[in-house]
C-alpha positions as CSV (number, residue, x, y, z in Angstrom):
1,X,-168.4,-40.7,24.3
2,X,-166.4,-37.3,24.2
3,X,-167.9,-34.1,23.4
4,X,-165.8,-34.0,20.1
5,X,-167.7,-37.1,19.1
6,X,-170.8,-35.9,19.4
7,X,-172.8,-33.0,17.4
8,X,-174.4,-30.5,19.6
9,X,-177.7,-28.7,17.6
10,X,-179.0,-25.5,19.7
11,X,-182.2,-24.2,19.2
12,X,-182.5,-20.3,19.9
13,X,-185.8,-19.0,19.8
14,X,-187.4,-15.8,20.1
15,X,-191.0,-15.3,20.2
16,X,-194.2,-12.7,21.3
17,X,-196.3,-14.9,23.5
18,X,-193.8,-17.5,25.1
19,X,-196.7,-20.5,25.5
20,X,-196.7,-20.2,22.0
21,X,-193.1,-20.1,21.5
22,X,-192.8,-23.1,23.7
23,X,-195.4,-25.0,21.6
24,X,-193.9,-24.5,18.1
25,X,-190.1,-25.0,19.4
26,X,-190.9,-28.4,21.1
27,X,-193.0,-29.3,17.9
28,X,-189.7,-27.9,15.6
29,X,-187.0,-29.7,17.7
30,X,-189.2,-32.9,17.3
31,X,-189.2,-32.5,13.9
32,X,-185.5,-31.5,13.9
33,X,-184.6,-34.7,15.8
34,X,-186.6,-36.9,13.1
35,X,-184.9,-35.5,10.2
36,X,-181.5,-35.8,11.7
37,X,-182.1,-39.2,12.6
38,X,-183.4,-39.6,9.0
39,X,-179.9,-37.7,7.6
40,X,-177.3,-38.8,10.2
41,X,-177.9,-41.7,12.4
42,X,-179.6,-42.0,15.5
43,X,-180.6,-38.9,18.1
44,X,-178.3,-39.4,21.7
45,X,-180.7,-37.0,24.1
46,X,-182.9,-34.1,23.7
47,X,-182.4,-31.6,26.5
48,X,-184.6,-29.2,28.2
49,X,-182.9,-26.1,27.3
50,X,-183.6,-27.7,23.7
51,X,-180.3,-28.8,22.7
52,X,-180.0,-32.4,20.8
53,X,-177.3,-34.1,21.2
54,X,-176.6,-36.5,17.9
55,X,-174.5,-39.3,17.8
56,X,-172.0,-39.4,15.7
57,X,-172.4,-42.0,13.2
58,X,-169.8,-40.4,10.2
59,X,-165.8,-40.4,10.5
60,X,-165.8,-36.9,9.9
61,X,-167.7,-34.1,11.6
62,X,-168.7,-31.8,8.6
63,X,-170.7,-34.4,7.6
64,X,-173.0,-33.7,10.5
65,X,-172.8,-30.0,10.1
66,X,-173.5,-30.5,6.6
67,X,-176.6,-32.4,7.0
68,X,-177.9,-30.4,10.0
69,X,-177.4,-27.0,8.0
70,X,-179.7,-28.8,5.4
71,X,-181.9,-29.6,8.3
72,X,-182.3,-26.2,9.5
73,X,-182.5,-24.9,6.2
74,X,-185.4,-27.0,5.0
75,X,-187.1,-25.1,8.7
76,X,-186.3,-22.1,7.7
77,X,-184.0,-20.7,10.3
78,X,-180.7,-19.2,10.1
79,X,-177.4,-20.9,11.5
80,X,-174.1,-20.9,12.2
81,X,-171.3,-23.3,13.1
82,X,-169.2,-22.9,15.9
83,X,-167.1,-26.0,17.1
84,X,-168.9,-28.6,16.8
85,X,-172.3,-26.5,17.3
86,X,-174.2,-25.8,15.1
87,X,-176.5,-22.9,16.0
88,X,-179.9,-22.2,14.7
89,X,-182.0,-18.2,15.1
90,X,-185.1,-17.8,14.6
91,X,-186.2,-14.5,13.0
92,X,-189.5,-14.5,14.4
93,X,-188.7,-10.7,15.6
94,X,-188.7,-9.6,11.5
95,X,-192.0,-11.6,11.6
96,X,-193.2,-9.2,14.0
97,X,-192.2,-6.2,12.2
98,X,-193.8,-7.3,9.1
99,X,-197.2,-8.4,11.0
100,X,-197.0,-4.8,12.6
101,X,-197.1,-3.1,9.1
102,X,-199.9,-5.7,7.7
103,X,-202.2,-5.0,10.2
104,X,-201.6,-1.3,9.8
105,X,-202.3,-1.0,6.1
106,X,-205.0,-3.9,6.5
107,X,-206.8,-1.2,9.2
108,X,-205.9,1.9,7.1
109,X,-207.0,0.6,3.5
110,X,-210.7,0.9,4.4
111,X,-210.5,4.4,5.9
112,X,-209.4,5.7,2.6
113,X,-212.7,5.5,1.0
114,X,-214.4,7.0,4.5
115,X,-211.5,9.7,4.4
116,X,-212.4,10.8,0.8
117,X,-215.8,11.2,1.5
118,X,-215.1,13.2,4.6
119,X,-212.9,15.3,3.0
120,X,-215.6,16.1,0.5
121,X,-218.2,16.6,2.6
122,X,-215.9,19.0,4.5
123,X,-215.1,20.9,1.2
124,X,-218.9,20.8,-0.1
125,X,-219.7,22.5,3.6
126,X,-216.8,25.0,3.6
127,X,-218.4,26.2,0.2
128,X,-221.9,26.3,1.4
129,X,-220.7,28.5,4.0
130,X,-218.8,31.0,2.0
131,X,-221.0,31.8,-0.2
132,X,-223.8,32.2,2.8
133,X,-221.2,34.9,3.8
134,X,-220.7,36.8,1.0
135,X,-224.5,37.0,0.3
């Protein structure tokens, strides 16, 4: 079997904590390599540097790329064809960015209230103290 007769899915990843990267790519390519097998015939290999090498079961090649954009689609990832490749990114990095702005406004929310209060106290003690001074 050539290369040309083959489609050749590649998995790029990007993630925080790399156990946990490892764990949701190997659970993702599974579940990549059931759906293809579901779309487009049977799976040839699945590689350790998590490529997955399908079979080519159609005459024509854009059927696979067809049905693997839908697969990475339906995961959520974006894609591109080159060749016979079709390449999938993960934007778990925007993910981060987003999770770094959550957690700020989820920490900052509650100090509002305490900052209010603060600020009135302060004011309500500035006040007290003026007028002590101009008695």
């Amino acid at each position: 079997m050539t290369e040309s007769e083959n489609l050749v899915i590649i998995v790029d990843k990007f993630y925080n904590k790399l156990d946990e990267g490892v764990n949701r790519l190997h659970s993702e390519m599974s579940s990549v390599e059931k759906t293809l097998t579901g779309h487009i015939g049977e799976v040839k290999e699945s590689l350790d540097n998590h490529q997955v090498i399908c079979r080519k079961r159609f005459g024509d090649l854009e059927g696979w790329q067809v049905a693997a954009q839908k697969t990475f689609e339906n995961i959520g990832d974006r894609h591109r064809v080159e060749n016979n490749r079709v390449v999938a990114e993960e934007t778990a990095r925007i993910d981060w960015f987003k999770w770094v702005i959550r957690t700020a406004v989820i920490m900052l929310v509650p100090a509002i209230p305490w900052g209010i209060y603060k600020l009135y106290t302060m004011m309500a003690l500035i006040d007290m103290l003026s007028k002590r001074i101009v008695q």
